[in-house]
C-alpha positions as CSV (number, residue, x, y, z in Angstrom):
1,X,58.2,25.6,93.9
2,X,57.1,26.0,97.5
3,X,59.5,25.0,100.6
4,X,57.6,21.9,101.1
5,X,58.6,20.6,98.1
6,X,62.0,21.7,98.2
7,X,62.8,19.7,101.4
8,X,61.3,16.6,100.2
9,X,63.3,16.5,97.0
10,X,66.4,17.2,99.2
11,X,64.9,14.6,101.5
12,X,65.5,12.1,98.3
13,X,68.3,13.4,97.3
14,X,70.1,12.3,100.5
15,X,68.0,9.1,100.7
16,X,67.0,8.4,97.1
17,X,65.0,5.5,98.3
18,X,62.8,7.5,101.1
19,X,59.1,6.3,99.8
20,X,57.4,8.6,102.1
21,X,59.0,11.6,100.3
22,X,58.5,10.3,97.4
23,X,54.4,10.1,97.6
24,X,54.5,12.9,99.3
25,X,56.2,14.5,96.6
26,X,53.5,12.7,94.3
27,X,50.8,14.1,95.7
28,X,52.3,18.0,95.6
29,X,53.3,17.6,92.4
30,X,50.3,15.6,91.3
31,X,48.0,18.5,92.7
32,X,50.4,21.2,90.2
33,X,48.8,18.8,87.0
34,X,52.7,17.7,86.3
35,X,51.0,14.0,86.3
36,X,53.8,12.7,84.6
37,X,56.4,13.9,87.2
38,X,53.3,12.8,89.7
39,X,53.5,8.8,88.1
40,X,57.3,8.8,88.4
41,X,57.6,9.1,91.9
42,X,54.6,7.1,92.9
43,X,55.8,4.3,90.8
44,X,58.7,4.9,92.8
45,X,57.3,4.2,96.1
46,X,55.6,1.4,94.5
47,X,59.3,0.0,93.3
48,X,60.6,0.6,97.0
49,X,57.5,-0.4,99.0
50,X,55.3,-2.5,96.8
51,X,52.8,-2.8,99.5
52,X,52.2,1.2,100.0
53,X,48.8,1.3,99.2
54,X,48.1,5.6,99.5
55,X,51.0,5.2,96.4
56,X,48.3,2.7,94.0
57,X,45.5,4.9,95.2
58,X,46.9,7.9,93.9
59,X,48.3,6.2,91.2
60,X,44.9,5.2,90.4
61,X,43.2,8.9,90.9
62,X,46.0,10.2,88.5
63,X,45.3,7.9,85.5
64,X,41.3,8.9,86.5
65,X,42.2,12.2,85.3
66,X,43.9,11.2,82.1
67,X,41.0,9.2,81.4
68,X,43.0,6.2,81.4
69,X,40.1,3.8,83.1
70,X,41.6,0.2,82.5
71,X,45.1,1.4,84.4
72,X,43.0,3.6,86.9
73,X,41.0,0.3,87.2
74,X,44.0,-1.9,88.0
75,X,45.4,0.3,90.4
76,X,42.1,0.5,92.5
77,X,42.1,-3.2,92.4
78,X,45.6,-2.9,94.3
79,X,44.6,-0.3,97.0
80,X,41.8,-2.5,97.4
81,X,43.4,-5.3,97.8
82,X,46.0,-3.7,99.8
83,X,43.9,-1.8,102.6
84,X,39.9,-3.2,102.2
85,X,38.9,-1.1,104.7
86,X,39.9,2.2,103.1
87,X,36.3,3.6,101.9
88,X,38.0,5.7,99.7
89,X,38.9,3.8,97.0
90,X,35.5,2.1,97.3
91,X,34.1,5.3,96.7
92,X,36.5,6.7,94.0
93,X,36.6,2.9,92.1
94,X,32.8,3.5,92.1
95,X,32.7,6.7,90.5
96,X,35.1,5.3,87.9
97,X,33.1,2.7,87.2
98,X,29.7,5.5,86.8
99,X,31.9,7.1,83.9
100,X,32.3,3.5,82.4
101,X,28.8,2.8,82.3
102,X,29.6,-0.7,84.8
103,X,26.3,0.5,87.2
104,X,26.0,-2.8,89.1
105,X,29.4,-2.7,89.9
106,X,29.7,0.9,90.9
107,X,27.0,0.5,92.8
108,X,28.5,-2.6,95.0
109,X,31.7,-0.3,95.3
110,X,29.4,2.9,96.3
111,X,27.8,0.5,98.9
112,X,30.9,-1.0,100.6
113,X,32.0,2.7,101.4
114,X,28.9,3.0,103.1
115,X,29.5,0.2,105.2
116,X,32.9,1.2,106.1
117,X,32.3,4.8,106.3
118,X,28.8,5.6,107.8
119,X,29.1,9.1,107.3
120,X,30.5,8.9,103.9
121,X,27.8,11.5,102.7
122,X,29.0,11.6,99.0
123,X,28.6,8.0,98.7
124,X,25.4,8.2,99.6
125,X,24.5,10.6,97.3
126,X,26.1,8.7,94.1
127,X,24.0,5.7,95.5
128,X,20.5,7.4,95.3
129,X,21.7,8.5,91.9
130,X,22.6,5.2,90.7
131,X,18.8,4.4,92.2
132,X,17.4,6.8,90.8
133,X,18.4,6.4,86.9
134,X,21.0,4.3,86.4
135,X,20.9,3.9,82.6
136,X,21.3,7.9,82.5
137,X,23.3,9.2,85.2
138,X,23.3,12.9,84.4
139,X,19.8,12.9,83.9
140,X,19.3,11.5,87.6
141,X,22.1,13.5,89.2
142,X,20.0,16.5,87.7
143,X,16.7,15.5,89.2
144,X,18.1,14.9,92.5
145,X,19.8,18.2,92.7
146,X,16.6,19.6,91.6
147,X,15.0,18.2,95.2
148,X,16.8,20.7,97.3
């Protein structure tokens, strides 16, 4: 356990309902793979602040990794929701749908991160992928690499 974490869980120890040191916590602990540790305390921010939308986001990212797409999907719908002009969860809510095999839709979600975020080079890449091959992924993703 680093010091970082330490004086965040002392942070909610004194103040039990601190959301800030509660995602933060989150994220640490989400980034050490302890994703059910990680859900507790975002739910937690969610349960104090329902509106904190960097909570649903990660939320969302954390049930990506356990392959849980249909919560992942419903907490991307939130962040959404919650902050339509964060390109991130555009972005990530796209690749999500990729792995589902919902093309058009990723594709819609890849483009609105484009138009909020300009620069948002991944994005673009994932796009001309999607253009590319869109009934086999891989098989574009491969050819495109294979340009440079």
């Amino acid at each position: 356990m680093n010091n970082v974490q330490k004086h965040l869980e002392n942070a909610i120890k004194v103040n039990p309902e601190y959301a800030e040191a509660h995602y933060e916590l989150g994220v640490i602990i989400s980034e050490q793979e302890d994703y059910k540790l990680a859900e507790k305390h975002f739910l937690k921010v969610i349960q104090i602040e329902p509106d904190f939308m960097r909570a649903y986001f990660h939320l969302a990212l954390l049930y990506k990794k356990l392959k849980d797409n249909k919560k992942s999907k419903e907490f991307f719908i939130k962040a959404i929701a919650l902050d339509p002009n964060f390109p991130d969860s555009y972005y990530h809510y796209g690749l999500l749908l990729v792995s589902m095999e919902e093309y058009e839709d990723a594709k819609t979600h890849l483009e609105k991160t484009t138009d909020i975020d300009q620069n948002h080079y991944q994005a673009y890449f994932h796009l001309a992928v999607l253009l590319i091959d869109p009934e086999d992924y891989e098989k574009a993703k491969k050819k495109l690499f294979n340009c440079y």
